[in-house]
C-alpha positions as semicolon CSV with decimal commas, in nm:
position;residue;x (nm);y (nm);z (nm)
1;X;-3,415;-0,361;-0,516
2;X;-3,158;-0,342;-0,807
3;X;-2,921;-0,509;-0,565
4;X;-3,086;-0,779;-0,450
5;X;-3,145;-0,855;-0,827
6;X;-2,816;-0,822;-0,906
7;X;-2,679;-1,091;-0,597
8;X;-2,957;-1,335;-0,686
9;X;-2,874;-1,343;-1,009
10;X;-2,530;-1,412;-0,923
11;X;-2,627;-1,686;-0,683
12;X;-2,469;-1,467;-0,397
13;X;-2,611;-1,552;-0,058
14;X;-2,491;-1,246;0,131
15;X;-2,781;-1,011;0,295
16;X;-2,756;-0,690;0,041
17;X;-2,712;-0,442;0,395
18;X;-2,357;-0,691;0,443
19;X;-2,298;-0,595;0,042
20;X;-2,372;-0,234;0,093
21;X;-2,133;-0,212;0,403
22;X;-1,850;-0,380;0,187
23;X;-1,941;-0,155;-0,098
24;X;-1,906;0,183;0,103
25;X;-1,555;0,091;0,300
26;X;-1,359;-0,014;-0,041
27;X;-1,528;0,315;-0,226
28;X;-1,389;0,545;0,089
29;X;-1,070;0,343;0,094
30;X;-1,019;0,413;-0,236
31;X;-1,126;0,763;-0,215
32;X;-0,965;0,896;0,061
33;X;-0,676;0,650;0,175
34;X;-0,748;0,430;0,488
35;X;-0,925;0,622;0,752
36;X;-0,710;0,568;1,011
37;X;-0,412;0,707;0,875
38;X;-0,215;0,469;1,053
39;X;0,085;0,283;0,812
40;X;0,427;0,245;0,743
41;X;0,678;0,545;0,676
42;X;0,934;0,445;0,396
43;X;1,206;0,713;0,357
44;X;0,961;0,958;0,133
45;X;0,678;0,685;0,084
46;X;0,378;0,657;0,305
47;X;0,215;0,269;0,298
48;X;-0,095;0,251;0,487
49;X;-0,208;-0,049;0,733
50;X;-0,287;-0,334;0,552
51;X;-0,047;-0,278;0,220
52;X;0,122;-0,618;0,105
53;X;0,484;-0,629;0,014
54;X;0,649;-0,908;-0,158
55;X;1,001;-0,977;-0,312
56;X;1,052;-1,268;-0,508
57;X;1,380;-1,489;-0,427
58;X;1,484;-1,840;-0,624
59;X;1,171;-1,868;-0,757
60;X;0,980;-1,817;-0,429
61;X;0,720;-1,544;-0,317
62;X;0,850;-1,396;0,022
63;X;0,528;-1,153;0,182
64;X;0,465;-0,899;0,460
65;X;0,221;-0,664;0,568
66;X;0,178;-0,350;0,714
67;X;0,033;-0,371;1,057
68;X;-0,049;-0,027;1,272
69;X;0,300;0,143;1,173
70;X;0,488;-0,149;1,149
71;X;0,647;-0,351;0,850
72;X;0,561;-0,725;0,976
73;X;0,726;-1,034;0,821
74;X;0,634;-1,379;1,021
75;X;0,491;-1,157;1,301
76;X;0,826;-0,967;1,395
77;X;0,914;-0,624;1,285
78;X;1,114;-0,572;0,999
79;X;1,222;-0,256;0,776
80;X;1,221;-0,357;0,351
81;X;1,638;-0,319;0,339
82;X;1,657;-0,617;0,640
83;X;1,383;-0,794;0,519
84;X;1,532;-0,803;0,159
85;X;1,863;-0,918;0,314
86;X;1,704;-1,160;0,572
87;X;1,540;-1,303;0,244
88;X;1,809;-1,351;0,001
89;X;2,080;-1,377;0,246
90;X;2,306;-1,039;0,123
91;X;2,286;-0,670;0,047
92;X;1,987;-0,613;-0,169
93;X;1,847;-0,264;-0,323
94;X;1,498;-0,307;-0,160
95;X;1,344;-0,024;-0,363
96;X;1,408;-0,250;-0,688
97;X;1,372;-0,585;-0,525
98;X;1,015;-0,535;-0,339
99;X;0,715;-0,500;-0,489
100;X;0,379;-0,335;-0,304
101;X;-0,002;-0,417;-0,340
102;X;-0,221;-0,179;-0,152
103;X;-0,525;-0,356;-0,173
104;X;-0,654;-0,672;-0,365
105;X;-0,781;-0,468;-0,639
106;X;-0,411;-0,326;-0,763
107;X;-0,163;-0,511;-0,926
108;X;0,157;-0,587;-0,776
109;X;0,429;-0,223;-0,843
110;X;0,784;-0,220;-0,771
111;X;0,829;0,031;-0,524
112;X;1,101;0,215;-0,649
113;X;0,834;0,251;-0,962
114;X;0,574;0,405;-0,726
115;X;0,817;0,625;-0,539
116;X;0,895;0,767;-0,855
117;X;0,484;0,859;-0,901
118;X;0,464;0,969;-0,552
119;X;0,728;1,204;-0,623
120;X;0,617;1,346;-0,954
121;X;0,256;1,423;-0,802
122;X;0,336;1,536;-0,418
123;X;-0,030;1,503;-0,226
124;X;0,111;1,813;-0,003
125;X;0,154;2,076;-0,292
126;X;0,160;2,396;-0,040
127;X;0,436;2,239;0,164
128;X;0,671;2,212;-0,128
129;X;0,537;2,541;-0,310
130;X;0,708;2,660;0,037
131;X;1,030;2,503;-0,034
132;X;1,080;2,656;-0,370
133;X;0,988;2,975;-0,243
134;X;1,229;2,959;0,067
135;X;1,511;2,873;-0,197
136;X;1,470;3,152;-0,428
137;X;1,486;3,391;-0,150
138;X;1,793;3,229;0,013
């Protein structure tokens, strides 16, 4: 009932089930990563279907997307170093030059920025409590 309060009160026309069923995919997204698992594989950073990149050229906004486990710029497959140099037209350090949204809610982060988190808080702690073992013993 609080709902339907709240969406009239807002003038919102949507059916509060339609709401609900928008409400409960962005809280599991957020909570436990998109359920598919499908996404991108950059070097030691994982970007899940539907993640937004975008690097910035002569004052233009260049984007792609993440589609399945593909990197897709203008609906061809594309890795961030040869999109970075199809964009600017030379060499470019794609881990400074493109930036990564994963959903609408986040603000734009450089990526070499949130490799740098990714790396400071590992999400597979056993694997790499594993590796320091294995080189003590070595």
């Amino acid at each position: 009932m609080e709902l339907y309060y709240q969406l009239r009160k807002r003038n919102d026309l949507r059916p509060p089930e339609e709401v609900t069923a928008l409400a409960l995919k962005e809280w599991m997204l957020r909570n436990f990563g998109n359920p598919t698992g499908r996404g991108y594989q950059w070097k030691d950073l994982f970007l899940p279907d539907g993640t937004r990149l975008r690097v910035r050229h002569n004052g233009l906004a260049y984007h792609a997307q993440i589609e399945g486990d593909q990197m897709v710029y203008e609906g061809k497959p594309t890795s961030p170093s040869a999109w970075c140099v199809l964009i600017c037209g030379s060499v470019r350090n794609a881990w400074r030059d493109v930036y990564v949204r994963r959903d609408y809610t986040e603000a734009w982060t450089q990526a070499s920025a949130w490799r740098a988190a990714e790396a400071a808080n590992p999400k597979r702690p056993g694997i790499d409590r594993r590796k320091r073992s294995r080189r003590r013993t070595d």
